[in-house]
C-alpha positions in Angstrom: 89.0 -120.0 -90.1 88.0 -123.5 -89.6 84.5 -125.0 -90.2 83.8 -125.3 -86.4 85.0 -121.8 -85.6 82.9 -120.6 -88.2 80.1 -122.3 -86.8 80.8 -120.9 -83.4 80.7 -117.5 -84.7 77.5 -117.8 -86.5 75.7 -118.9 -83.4 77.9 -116.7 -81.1 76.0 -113.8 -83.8 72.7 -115.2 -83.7 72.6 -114.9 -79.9 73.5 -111.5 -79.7 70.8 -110.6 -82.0 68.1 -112.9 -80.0 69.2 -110.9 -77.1 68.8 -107.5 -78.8 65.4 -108.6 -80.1 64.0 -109.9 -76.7 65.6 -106.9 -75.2 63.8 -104.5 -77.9 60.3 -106.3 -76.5 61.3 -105.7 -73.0 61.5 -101.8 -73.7 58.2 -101.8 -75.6 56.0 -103.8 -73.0 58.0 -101.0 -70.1 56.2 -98.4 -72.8 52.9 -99.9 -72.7 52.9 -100.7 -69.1 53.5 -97.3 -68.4 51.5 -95.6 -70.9 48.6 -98.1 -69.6 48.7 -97.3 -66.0 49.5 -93.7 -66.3 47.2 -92.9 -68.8 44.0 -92.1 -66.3 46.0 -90.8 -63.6 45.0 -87.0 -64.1 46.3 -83.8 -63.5 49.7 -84.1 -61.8 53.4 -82.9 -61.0 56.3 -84.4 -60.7 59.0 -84.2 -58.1 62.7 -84.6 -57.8 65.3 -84.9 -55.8 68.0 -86.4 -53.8 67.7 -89.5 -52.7 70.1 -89.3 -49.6 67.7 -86.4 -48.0 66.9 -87.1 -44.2 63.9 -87.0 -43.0 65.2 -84.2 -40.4 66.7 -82.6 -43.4 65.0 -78.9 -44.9 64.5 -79.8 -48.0 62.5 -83.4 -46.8 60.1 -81.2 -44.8 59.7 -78.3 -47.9 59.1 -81.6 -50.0 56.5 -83.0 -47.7 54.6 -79.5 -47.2 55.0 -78.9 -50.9 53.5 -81.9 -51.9 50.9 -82.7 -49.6 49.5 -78.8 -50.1 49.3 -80.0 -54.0 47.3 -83.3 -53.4 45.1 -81.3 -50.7 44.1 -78.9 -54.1 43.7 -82.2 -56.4 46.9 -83.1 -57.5 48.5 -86.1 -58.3 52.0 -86.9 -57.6 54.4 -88.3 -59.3 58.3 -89.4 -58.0 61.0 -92.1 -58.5 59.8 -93.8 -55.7 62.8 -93.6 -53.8 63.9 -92.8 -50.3 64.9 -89.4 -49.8 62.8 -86.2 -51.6 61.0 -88.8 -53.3 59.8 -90.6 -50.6 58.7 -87.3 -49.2 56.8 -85.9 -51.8 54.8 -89.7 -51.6 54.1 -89.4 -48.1 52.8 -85.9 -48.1 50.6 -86.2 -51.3 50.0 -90.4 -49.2 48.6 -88.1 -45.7 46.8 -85.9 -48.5 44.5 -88.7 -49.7 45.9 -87.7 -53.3 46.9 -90.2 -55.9 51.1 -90.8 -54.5 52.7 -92.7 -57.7 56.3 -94.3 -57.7 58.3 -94.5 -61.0 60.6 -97.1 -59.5 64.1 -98.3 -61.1 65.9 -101.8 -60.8 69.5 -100.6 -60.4 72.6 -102.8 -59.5 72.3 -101.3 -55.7 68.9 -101.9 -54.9 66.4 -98.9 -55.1 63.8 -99.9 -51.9 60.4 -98.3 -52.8 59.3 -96.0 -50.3 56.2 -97.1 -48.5 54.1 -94.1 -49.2 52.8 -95.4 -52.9 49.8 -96.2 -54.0 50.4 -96.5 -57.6 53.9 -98.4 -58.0 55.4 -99.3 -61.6 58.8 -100.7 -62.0 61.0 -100.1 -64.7 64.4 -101.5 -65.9 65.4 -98.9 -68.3 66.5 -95.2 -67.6 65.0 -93.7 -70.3 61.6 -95.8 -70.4 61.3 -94.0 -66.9 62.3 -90.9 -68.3 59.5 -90.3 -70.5 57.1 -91.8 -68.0 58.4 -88.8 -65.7 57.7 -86.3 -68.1 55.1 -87.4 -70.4 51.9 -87.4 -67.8 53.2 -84.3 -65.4 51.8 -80.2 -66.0 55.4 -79.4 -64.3 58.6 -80.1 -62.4 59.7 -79.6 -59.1 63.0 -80.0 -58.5 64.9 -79.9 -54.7 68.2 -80.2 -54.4 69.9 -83.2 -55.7 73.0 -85.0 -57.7 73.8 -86.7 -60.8 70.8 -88.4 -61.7 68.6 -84.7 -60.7 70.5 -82.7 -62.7 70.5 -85.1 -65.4 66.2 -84.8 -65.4 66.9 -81.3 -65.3 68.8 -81.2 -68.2 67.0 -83.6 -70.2 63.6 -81.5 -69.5 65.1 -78.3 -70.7 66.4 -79.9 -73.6 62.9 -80.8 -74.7 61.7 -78.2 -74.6 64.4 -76.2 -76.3 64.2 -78.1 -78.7 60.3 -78.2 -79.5 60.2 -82.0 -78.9 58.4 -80.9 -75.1 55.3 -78.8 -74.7 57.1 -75.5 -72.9 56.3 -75.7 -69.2 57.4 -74.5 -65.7 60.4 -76.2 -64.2 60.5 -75.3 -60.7 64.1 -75.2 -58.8 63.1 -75.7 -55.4 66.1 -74.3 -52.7 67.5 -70.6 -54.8 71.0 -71.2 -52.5 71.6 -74.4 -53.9 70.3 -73.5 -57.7 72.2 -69.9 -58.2 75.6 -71.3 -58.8 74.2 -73.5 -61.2 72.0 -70.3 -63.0 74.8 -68.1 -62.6 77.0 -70.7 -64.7 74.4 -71.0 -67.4 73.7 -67.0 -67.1 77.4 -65.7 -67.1 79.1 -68.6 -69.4 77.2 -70.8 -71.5 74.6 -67.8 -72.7 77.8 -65.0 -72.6 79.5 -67.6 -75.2 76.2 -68.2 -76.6 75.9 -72.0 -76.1 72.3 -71.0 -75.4 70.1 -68.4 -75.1 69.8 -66.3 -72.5 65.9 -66.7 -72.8 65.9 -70.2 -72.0 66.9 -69.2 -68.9 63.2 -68.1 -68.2 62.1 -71.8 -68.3 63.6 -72.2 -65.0 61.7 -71.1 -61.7 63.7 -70.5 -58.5 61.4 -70.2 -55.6 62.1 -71.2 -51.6 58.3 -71.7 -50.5 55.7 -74.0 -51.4 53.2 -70.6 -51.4 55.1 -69.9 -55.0 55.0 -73.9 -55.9 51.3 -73.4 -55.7 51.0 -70.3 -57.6 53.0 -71.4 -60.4 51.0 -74.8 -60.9 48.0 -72.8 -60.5 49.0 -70.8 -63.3 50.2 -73.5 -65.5 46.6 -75.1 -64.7 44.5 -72.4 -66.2 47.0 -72.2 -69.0 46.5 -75.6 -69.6 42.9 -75.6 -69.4 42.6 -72.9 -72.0 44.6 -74.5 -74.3 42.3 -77.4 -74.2 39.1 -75.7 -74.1 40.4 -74.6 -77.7 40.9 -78.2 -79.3 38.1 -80.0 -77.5 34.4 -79.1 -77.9 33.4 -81.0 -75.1 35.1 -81.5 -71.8 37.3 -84.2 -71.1 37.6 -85.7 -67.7 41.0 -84.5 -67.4 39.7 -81.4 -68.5 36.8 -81.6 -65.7 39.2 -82.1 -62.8 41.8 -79.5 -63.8 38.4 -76.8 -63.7 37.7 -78.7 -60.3 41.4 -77.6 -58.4 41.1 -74.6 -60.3 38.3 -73.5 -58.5 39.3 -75.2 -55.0 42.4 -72.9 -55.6 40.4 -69.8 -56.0 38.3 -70.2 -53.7 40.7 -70.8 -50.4 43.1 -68.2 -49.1 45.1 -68.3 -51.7 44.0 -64.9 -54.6 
């Protein structure tokens, strides 16, 4: 190798690793970002979904209900801030007066953010998102979707398997659409004992947003007594958790 090409390499290498440090910085101030602005949101759930739903569609209208119902109790809700079941569950916890917040992504064909946020971050990388998605919600509710569902699905379940996830309810919103899927993991992964058959339990299929409600609610009071135990005064997350509680309890609901 000549003296020029070995120059060329040399700074051929030293801008690849330029690029993987400024790229490195790029994921941490994503991290902080995040962290920073979802930090005081509060008590909330997340949704997911397809993004090609219409808004004609029975799944969009189940989204909507589902969601608005939530951010009538106190909720805050969390999507990808898509079109589609996202954009629903925004616009019905949007018309709730809740908090409506929109995880959004830069992809290569251009994710429009639905107009029904009022707390929008942007992120470039999939799994900065991820944990943003997971990290700040009491449980998942997931409608019918593809690729990108199934893999938040997937990764959520793995988490908690795992221990690296505090165990909580991941709602499968639609039963039709879901039981091939259950029946795959029921009949063939735990009959050949890929997993557990128990982990199946982590998964809730449900068809109305009556049994949405009564799961959160649930997972609320579980919550709250968990906390009562490691904090000797109340919290303000602590305080508005004991505040749907109670607006729970109190309608036409128990």
């Amino acid at each position: 190798m000549s003296e020029e090409q070995e120059s060329i390499k040399v700074i051929e290498e030293l801008k690849l690793r330029q690029g993987d440090t400024w790229r490195v910085l790029k994921i941490m101030s994503e991290f902080v970002q995040g962290f920073d602005e979802l930090a005081k949101v509060g008590p909330s759930v997340t949704f997911f979904g397809s993004s090609r739903s219409k808004e004609e569609s029975k799944y969009y209208k189940l989204a909507y209900e589902t969601a608005f119902r939530l951010g009538q109790l106190g909720y805050a809700v969390i999507t990808g801030g898509g079109p589609g079941i996202m954009e629903a569950a925004n616009r019905g916890a949007h018309d709730s007066g809740t908090l409506s917040v929109g995880l959004n992504i830069k992809i290569p064909h251009e994710q429009v953010p639905n107009s029904y946020q009022n707390l929008s971050l942007e992120f470039t990388y999939f799994f900065v998102r991820k944990v943003m998605l997971l990290k700040y919600s009491m449980i998942y509710i997931i409608f019918p979707g593809g690729f990108g569902t199934l893999d938040e699905l997937f990764e959520a379940l793995t988490l908690i398997q795992t221990g690296k996830s505090h165990k909580f309810p991941i709602v499968l919103f639609g039963t039709d659409y879901w039981k091939p899927l259950i029946e795959f993991m029921r009949n063939t992964m735990a009959v050949e004992g890929t997993i557990d058959s128990r982990d199946l339990e982590l998964v809730k299929p449900v068809d109305e947003p009556e049994e949405v409600l009564q799961i959160v609610y649930e997972r609320s009071r579980e919550k709250l007594s968990l906390l009562s135990k490691v904090y000797k005064e109340k919290t303000p997350f602590m305080v508005q958790l004991e505040e749907i509680i109670k607006r729970y309890e109190t309608s036409s609901h128990i």
